[in-house]
C-alpha positions as CSV (number, residue, x, y, z in Angstrom):
1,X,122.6,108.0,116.3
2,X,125.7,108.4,114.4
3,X,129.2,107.6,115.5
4,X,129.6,111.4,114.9
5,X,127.4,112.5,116.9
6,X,128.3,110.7,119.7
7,X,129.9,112.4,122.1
8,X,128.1,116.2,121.0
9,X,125.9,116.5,123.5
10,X,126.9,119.8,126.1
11,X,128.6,121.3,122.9
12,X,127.6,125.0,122.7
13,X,126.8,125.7,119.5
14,X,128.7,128.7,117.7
15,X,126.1,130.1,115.0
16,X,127.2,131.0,111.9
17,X,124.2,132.8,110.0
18,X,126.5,134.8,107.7
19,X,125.6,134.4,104.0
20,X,128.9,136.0,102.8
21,X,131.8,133.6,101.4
22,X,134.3,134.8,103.1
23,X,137.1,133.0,105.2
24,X,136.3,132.1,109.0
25,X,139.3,131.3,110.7
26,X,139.0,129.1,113.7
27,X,140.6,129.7,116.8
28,X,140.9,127.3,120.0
29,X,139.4,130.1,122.2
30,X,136.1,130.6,119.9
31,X,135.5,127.5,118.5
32,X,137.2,124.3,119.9
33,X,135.4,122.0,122.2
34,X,132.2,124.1,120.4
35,X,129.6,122.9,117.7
36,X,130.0,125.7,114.4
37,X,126.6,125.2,113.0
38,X,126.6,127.1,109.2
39,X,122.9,128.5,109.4
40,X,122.7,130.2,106.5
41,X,122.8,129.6,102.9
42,X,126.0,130.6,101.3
43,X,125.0,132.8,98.4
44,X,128.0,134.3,96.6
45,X,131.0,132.2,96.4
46,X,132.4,129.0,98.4
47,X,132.9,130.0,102.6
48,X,135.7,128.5,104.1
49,X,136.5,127.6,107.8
50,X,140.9,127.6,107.7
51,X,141.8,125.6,110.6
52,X,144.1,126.7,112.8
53,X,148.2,125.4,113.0
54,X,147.6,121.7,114.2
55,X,150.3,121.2,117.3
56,X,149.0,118.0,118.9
57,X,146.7,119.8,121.7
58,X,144.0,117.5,121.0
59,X,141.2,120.4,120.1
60,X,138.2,119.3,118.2
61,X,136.4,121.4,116.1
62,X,133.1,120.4,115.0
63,X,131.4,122.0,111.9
64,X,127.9,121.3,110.8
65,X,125.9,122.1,107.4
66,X,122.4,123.4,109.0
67,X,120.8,124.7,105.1
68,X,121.1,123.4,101.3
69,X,123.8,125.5,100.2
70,X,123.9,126.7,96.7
71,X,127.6,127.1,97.4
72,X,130.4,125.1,98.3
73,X,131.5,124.9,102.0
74,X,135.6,124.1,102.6
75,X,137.2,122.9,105.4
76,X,141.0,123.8,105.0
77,X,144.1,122.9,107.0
78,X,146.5,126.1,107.6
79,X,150.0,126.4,105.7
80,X,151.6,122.6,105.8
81,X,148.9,120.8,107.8
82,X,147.7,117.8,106.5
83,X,143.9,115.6,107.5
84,X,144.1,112.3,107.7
85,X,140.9,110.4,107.9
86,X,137.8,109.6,106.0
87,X,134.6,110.9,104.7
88,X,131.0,108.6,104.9
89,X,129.0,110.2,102.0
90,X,125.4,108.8,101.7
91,X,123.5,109.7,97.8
92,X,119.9,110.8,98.9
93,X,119.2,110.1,94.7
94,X,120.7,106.5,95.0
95,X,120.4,105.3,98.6
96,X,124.0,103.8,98.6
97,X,126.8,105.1,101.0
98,X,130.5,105.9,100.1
99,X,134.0,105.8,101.6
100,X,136.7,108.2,101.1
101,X,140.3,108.2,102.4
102,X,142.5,110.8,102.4
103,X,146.1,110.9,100.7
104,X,149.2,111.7,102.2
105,X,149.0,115.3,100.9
106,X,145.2,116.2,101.5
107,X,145.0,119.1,103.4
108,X,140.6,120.3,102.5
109,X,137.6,119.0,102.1
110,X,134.7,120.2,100.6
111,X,131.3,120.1,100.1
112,X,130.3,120.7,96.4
113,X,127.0,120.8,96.9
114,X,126.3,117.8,95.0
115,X,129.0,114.7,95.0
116,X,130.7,115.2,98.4
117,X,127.9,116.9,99.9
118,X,126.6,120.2,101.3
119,X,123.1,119.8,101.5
120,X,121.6,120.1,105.2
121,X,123.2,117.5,108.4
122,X,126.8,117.4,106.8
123,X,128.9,117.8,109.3
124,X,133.1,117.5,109.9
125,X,135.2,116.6,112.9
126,X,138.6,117.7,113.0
127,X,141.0,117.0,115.7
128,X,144.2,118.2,116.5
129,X,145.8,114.9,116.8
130,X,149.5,115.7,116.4
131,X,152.0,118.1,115.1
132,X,151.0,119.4,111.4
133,X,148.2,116.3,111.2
134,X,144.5,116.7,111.7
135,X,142.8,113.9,112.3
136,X,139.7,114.0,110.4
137,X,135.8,113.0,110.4
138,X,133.4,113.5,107.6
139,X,129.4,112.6,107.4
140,X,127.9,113.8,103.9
141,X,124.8,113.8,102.0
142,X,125.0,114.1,98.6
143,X,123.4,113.5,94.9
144,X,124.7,111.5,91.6
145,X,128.2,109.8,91.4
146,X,129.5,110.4,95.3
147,X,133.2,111.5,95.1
148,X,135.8,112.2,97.3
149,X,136.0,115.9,99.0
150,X,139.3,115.3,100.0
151,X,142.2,117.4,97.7
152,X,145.7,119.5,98.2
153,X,145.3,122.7,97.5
């Protein structure tokens, strides 16, 4: 079992089986305290899930890659937010794993399908750790030169 998944079980998953790239915007009455499990192949253009303002409640929000995307998958902070944390990415073509940091100013990360992952069992946990600052979780797989998903938009 991995560190991540510690602590999941009694989530109830929220299923996302939309193949359509558009924006889902988490709330703390939908989706925190809930497993978001991405069912479906994203077809068109990269899907994003925008986190909502971070105030220090201590929500977590827990998102999961359930199918080989073709397309990118973001995770994105909301206006000023920033994530602090790292990302684990394992290489299924060279068997090595990876560590990523964040910077000061990262505020996404995302899964390119490739490098910092989005094929199937990636998975993010974001938690609403204090005032503007998500603290952040990442387990990846990926392919070729692993990279960091971690950017300012």
């Amino acid at each position: 079992m991995s560190r991540l998944s510690e602590g999941l079980s009694g989530l109830t998953p929220v299923i996302i089986s939309s193949t359509a790239a558009a924006t889902l915007r988490l709330n703390p009455q939908d989706h925190a305290g809930r497993l978001v499990v991405q069912d479906a192949i994203v077809v068109t253009s990269a899907k994003t899930f925008q986190l909502p303002k971070a105030t220090g409640s201590g929500d977590v929000y827990e998102i999961v890659n359930n199918a080989v995307q073709t397309q990118s998958l973001v995770v994105a902070a909301l206006g000023t937010d920033v994530m602090t944390g790292s990302a684990f990415i394992r290489s299924e073509t060279a068997g090595t794993t990876d560590v990523f940091h964040t910077t000061a100013t990262s505020d996404k990360y995302t899964f390119n399908v490739t490098t910092t992952g989005g094929l199937r069992g990636d998975r993010i946990r974001c938690v609403d750790y204090k005032d503007a600052t998500w603290l952040v979780y990442v387990e990846g797989n990926g392919s070729g030169t692993l990279a960091t998903g971690f950017s300012e938009t």
